[in-house]
N, C-alpha and C positions, 0 to 999 in steps of 0.2 A: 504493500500500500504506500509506505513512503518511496518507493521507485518512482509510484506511478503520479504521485504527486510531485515531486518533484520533476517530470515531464511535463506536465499540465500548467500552466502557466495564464494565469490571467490579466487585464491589463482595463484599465477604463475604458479604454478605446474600444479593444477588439480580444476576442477569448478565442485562446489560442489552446489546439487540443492535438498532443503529438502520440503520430498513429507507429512511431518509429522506432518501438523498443521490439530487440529482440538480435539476433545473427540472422543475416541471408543464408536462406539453404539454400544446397545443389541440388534442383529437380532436372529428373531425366525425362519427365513427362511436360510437355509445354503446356499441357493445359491445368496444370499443377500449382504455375508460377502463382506465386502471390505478392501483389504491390506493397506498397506501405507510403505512408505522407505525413502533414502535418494540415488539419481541418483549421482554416480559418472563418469563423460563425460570423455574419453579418451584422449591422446594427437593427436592423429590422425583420422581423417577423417574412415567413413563408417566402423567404428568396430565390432567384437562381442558383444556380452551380457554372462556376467558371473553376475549369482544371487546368491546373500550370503544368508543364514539362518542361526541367532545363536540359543547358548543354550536355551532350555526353561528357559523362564522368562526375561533374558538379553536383554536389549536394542539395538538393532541391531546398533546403534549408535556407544557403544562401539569398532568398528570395523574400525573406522574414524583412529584413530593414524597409524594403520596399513598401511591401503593403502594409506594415506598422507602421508608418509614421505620418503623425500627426495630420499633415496635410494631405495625404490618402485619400481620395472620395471613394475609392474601386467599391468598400467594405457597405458602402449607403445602398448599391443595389446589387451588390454578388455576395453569396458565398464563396470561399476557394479554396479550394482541397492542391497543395502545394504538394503533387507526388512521382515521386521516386520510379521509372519504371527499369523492367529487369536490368539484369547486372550490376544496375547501380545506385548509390544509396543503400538505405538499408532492405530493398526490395527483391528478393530470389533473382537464383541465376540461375540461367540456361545456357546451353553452346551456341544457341541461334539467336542473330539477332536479324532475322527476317522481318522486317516491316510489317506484315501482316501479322507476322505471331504476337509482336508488340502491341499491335492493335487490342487485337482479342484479349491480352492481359487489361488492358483499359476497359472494354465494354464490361470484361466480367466484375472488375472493381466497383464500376458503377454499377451490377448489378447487386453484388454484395451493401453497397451503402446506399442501394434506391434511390438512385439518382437516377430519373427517366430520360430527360435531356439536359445537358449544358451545355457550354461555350466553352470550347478548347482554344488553349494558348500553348506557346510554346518558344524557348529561347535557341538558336541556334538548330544542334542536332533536334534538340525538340519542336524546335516549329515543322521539321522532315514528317517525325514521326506524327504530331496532330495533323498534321493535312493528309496524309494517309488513313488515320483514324476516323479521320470526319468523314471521307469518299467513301470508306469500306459500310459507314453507319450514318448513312444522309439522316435517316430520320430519328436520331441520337442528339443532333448536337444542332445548333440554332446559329451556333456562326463559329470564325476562326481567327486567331488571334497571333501573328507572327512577329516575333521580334529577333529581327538578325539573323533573318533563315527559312526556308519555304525551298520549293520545289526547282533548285537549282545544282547541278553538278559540280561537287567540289573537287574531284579528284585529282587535277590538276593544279587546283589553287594553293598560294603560295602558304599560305597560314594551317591548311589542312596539313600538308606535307610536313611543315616543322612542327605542330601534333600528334604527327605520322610516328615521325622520332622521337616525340617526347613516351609517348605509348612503347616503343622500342625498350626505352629507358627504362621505364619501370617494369616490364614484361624480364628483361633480362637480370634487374635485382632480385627478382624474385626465384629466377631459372638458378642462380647462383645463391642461392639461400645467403644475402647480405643482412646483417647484423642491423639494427635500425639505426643508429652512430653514421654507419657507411651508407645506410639509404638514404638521411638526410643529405648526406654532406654529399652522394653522388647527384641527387636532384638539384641544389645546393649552385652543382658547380655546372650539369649538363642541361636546366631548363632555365635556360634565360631570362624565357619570357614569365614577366613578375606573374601575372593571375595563374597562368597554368602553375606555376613553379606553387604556387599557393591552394591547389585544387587537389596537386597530385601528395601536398602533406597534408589534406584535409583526406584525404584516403587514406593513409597510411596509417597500419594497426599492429600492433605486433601478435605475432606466427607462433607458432611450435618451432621451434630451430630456427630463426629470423624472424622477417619484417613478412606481413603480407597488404593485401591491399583491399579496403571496403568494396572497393569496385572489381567486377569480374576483368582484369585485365587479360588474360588469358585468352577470352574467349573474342573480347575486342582487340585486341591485338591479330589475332588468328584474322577478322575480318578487315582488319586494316589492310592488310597484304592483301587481299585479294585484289584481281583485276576490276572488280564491282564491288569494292565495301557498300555493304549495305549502308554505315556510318556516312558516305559521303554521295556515292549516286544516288542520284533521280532517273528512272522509266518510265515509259509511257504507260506501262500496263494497269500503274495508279490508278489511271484516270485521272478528269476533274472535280472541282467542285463547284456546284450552279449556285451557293447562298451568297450569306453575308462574308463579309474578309474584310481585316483591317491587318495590313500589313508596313512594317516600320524597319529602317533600316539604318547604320548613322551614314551620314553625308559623305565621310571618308573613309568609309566601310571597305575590309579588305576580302570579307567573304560575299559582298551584295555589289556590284562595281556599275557605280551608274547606269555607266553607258549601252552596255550588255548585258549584263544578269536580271533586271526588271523585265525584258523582255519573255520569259517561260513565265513569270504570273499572271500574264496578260492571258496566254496559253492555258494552264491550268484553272484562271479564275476568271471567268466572264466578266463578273460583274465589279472586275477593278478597270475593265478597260474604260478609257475617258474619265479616268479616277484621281490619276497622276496629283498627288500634292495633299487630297482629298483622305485618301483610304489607304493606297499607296504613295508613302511617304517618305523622305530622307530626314534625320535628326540630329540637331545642335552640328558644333564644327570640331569636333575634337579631333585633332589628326596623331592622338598617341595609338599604340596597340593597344591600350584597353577599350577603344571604343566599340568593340565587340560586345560589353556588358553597358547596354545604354541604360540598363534600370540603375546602374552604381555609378555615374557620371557624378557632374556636378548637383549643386540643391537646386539651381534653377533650371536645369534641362530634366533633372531628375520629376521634378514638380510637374514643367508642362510636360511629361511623356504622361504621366500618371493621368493627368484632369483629359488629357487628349484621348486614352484611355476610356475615362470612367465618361465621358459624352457619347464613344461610340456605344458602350454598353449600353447608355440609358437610353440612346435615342436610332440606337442604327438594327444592334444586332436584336435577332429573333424576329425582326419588321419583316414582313411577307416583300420579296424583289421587285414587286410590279409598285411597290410603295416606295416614298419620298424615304423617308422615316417614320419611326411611330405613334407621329403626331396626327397620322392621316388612317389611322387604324379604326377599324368601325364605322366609318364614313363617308371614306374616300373610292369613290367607284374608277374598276380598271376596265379596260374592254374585252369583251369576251368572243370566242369563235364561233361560238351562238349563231343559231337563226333569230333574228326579232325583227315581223314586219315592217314594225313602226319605228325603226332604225336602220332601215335599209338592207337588211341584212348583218349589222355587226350590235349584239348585247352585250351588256357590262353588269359587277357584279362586284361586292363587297369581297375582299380575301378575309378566308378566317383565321384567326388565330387559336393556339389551345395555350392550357395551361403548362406549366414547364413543365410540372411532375403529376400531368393527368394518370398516372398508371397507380399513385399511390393517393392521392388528395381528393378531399371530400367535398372540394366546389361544385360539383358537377353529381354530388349525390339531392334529390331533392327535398328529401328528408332534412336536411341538416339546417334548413334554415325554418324549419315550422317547431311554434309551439308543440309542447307534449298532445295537447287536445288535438289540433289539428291533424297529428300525425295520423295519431285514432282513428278519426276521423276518415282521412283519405285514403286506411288501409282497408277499411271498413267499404270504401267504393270500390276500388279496387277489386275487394273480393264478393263483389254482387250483393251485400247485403244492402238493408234499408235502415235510414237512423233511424233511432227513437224521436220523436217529437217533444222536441225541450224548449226551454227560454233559451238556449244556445243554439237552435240547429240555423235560425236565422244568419246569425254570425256565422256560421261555420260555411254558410251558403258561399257570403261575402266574401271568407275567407278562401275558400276551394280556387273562388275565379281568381286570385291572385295567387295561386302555387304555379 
């Protein structure tokens, strides 16, 4: 109990509920894997679900400062389950890191935590895998959330490749059973680059006879080498995605490159094209290597990513395509492929909307909004009998026509 409280952490702001205690196990069965994360519970009552996925290898943890602080709006209309998927974190491992398998580790999570639809995001290797998640489960998730990563081919790129090696690095401290002394100091002296060199000591755990590492390196390393890491291609056999997308990238981005790589979202996401600056967008000017992690920038580029964020949420995503935004929702007539005489031939027609977690929520039972009498009452219609004749049945008349 004091484990688990000391996990559990709460805060004015935002109640923070960590799903991360335990060791990753090796399952040989993929459909075995079990996620793990850290629940972030909204300010308000009966919210969505937005799921986070970071980079490969990163701690989904990392992502804590972001949406804690203070000037956060994300937390006013999402829930956000910050989670772990296999190999990495504290989430099971498998040998495969096939995109599709990964997927299905995500739908089942949110089966297990009843979560009917939400909004996937994703940083880097994670935005790969949410836009693959979202194709494979159209009617799962209400929109896409990219930050520094989506459906482009790294393989080639200069920043993959010295990842490539850094992955080497650790794969082979560990092939050499080094002492944790010599694993610092070999990361130390062989990853340069400050965030990675800081990612791969935030893995690092000590072994039976050395160092090993929280993250399945092994098994990512295995795919690194290949001609097609799954870690860094993109294929067409994805497919697209026809919803919503807000996709963000920094402005001197060495994994998103202006001029070319914007080009396949246009491809995979219809509805960024003529979006440009809107949906898809380049952010702040930072031209160091960290500008990879745009959630840990400066306070003011940190600030406006976050509200540029929490606008698309409130007002874009889950909005039906044929809509502006959700301000046109229940109201706003689109055209339809309809016969209608007295339109020449083309009708039009309200889009509907449902509830996020219609599979588990009681909106839509019609029970739940009548008095006890009433209920009586309507079950009593229902099943063919007749009331009795009260000084109520009047009222009950009145009330039936408003169920």
């Amino acid at each position: 109990l004091k484990k688990a409280f000391q996990k559990t952490s709460f805060s004015k702001v935002v109640s923070v509920r960590s799903f991360s205690i335990g060791t990753p196990i090796f399952q040989k069965d993929s459909s075995k894997v079990q996620l793990r994360g850290t629940f972030l519970k909204g300010r308000k009552a009966d919210l969505p679900t937005l799921v986070v996925l970071p980079e490969i290898l990163e701690p989904v943890g990392n992502f804590l400062p972001f949406f804690k602080h203070p000037d956060n709006k994300i937390l006013d209309v999402r829930n956000v389950w910050l989670l772990d998927y296999r190999n990495c974190g504290n989430s099971d491992h498998h040998p495969s890191l096939d995109l599709h398998d990964m997927s299905e580790d995500i739908i089942r999570f949110m089966n297990e935590k009843k979560v009917t639809m939400a909004t996937i995001a994703g940083h880097g290797f994670g935005a790969k895998l949410a836009t693959v998640t979202a194709i494979n489960n159209l009617e799962r998730f209400t929109g896409v959330l990219l930050l520094e990563g989506g459906p482009v081919d790294h393989r080639y790129h200069e920043p993959f490749l010295q990842l490539k090696n850094y992955i080497k690095v650790a794969y082979d401290l560990i092939k050499n059973n080094a002492s944790s002394q010599k694993a610092n100091k070999e990361i130390q002296n062989q990853i340069p680059h400050k965030k990675w060199r800081k990612v791969f000591q935030q893995n690092l755990i000590e072994g039976i006879g050395g160092i090993a590492f929280r993250a399945n390196i092994e098994a990512i390393y295995k795919d690194s080498v290949k001609v097609f890491p799954d870690i860094a291609s993109w294929h067409e056999k994805y497919g697209l995605w026809p919803g919503r997308v807000m996709a963000c990238f920094a402005l001197y981005s060495d994994w998103i490159l202006m001029g070319s790589n914007t080009i396949p979202f246009y491809s995979i996401f219809p509805h960024l094209q003529y979006e440009f600056s809107r949906d898809l967008y380049p952010h702040g000017d930072d031209k160091s290597e960290l500008n990879h992690w745009i959630h840990e920038g400066t306070p003011e580029d940190v600030f406006y990513l976050s509200n540029r964020i929490y606008r698309w949420l409130r007002w874009q995503d889950g909005a039906n395509v044929h809509l502006s935004d959700k301000s046109e929702a229940g109201w706003y007539y689109v055209p339809d492929r309809g016969f209608d005489p007295q339109r020449q031939g083309v009708g039009e027609y309200i889009p509907e909307h449902v509830h996020h977690d219609y599979l588990h929520t009681t909106a839509y039972d019609v029970f739940s909004h009548l008095t006890i009498y009433r209920r009586v009452a309507f079950r009593k219609i229902l099943q063919g009998r007749t009331l009795v004749a009260s000084k109520y049945s009047s009222q009950i008349g009145k009330n039936l026509k408003n169920c």
